[in-house]
C-alpha positions in Angstrom: -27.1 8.8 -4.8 -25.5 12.0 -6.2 -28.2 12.4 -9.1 -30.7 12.4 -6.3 -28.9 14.6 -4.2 -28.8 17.0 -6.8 -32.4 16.9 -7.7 -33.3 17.6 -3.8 -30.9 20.7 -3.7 -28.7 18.8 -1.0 -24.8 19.8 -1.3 -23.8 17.1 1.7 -24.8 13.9 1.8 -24.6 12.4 5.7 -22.8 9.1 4.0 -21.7 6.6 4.1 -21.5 5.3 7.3 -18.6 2.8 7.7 -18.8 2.0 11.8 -17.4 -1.6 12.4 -19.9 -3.9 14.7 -18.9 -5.1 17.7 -22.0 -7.5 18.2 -25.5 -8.0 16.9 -27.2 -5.5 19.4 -25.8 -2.2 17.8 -28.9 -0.7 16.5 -27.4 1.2 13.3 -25.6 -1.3 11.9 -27.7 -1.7 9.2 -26.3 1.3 7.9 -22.9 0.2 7.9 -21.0 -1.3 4.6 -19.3 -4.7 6.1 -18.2 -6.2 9.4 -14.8 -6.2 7.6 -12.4 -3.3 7.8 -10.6 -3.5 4.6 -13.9 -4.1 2.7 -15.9 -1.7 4.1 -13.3 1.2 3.4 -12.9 0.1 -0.7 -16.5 0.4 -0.8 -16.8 3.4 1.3 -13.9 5.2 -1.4 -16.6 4.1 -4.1 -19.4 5.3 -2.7 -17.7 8.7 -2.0 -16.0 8.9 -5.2 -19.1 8.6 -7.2 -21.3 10.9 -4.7 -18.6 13.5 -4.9 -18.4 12.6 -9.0 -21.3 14.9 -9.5 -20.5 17.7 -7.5 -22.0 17.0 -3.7 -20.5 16.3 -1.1 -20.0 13.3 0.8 -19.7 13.0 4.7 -18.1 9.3 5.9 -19.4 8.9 9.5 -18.9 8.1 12.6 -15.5 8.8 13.6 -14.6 6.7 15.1 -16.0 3.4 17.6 -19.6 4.4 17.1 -20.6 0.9 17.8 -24.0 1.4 19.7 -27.4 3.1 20.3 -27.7 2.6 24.1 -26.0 5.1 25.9 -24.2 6.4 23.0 -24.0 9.8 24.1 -22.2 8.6 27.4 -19.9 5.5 26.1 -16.2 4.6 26.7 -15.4 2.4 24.5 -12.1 0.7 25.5 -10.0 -0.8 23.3 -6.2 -1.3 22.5 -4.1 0.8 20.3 -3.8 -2.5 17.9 -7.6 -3.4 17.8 -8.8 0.2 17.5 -6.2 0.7 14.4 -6.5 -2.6 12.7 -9.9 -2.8 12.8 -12.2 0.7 13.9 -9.7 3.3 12.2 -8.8 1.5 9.4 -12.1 1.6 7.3 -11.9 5.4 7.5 -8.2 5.8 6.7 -8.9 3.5 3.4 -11.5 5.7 2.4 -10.2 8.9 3.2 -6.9 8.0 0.8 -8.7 6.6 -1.6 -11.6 9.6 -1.7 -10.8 12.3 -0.1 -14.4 12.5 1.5 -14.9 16.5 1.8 -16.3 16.0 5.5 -16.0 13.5 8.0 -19.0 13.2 11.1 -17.4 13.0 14.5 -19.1 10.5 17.2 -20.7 11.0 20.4 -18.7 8.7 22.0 -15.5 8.0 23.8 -12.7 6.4 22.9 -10.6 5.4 26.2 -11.7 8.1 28.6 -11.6 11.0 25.4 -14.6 12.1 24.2 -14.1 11.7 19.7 -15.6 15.3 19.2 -13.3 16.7 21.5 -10.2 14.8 21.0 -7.2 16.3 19.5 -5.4 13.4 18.8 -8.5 12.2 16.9 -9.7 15.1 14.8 -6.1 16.8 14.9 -3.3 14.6 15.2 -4.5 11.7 13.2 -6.3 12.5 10.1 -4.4 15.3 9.5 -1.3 15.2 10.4 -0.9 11.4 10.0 -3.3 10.8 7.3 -2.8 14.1 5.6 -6.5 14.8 5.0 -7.5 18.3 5.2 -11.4 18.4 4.8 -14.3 19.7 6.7 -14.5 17.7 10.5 -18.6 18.4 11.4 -20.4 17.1 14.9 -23.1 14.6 14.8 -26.5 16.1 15.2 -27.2 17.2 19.0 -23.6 16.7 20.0 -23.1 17.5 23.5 -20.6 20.1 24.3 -18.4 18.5 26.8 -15.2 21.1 26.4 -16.1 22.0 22.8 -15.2 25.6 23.6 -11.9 24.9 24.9 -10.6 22.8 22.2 -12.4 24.5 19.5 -11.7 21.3 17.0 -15.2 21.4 15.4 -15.7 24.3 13.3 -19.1 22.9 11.6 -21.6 22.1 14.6 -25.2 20.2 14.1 -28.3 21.3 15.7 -27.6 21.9 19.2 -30.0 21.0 22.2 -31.8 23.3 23.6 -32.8 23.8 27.2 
């Protein structure tokens, strides 16, 4: 994936994406490594570590519970503290120890009432204070900008709409 990153002059490559899914409707998960946690962040630390062996950039997505298409823009995904460690977080904290991705893609989404690209405790309090990962945190394409400017967590945004 690198070598052919390289040959198309692209320094960040939007992968991999390591979303767990919550039932057969979701759209993306094709894209997705494994339905299991612990698998899908050793493979994700692979992938990563050989993208970023060659000099680009890799960017593990969708942080975090980006489990749909439908309505992904608008979704609350609720879930407990137990289930959304053990299982949606924990294929991202694997690869982020074991990798070191240099950016990680926030998701539309909410996460019990909190929008991901605006959530401190998500983009702040977690993967950096807890996890100790300091890399680049970038929106998904077209994010929309519920608070962004009030938070100011995302200091890499995609393509914004326009009106």
């Amino acid at each position: 994936m690198a070598k052919e990153a390289v040959a198309k002059g692209v320094h960040v490559l939007l992968a991999p994406t390591i979303n767990m899914q919550r039932g057969p409707l979701g759209g993306r998960g094709f894209e997705s490594i494994s339905e299991d946690p612990v698998l899908s962040g050793l493979a994700a630390a692979a992938l990563i570590n050989g993208i970023q062996s060659d000099g680009i950039v890799a960017c593990i997505k969708h942080f975090v519970c980006n489990d749909q298409e439908h309505e992904r823009n608008r979704v609350d995904v609720r879930i407990t503290e137990r289930a959304l460690r053990e299982i949606y977080l924990m294929p991202f904290m694997i690869a982020m120890k074991k990798a070191n991705p240099g950016t990680l893609m926030s998701s539309y989404n909410k996460v019990n009432g909190e929008h991901v690209s605006e959530s401190k405790r998500f983009l702040h309090t977690l993967i950096r204070e807890e996890w100790g990962w300091d890399g680049a945190v970038i929106s998904d394409w077209f994010v929309p900008l519920f608070d962004y400017f009030s938070h100011c967590l995302l200091p890499s945004l995609m393509p914004l709409y326009t009106l």
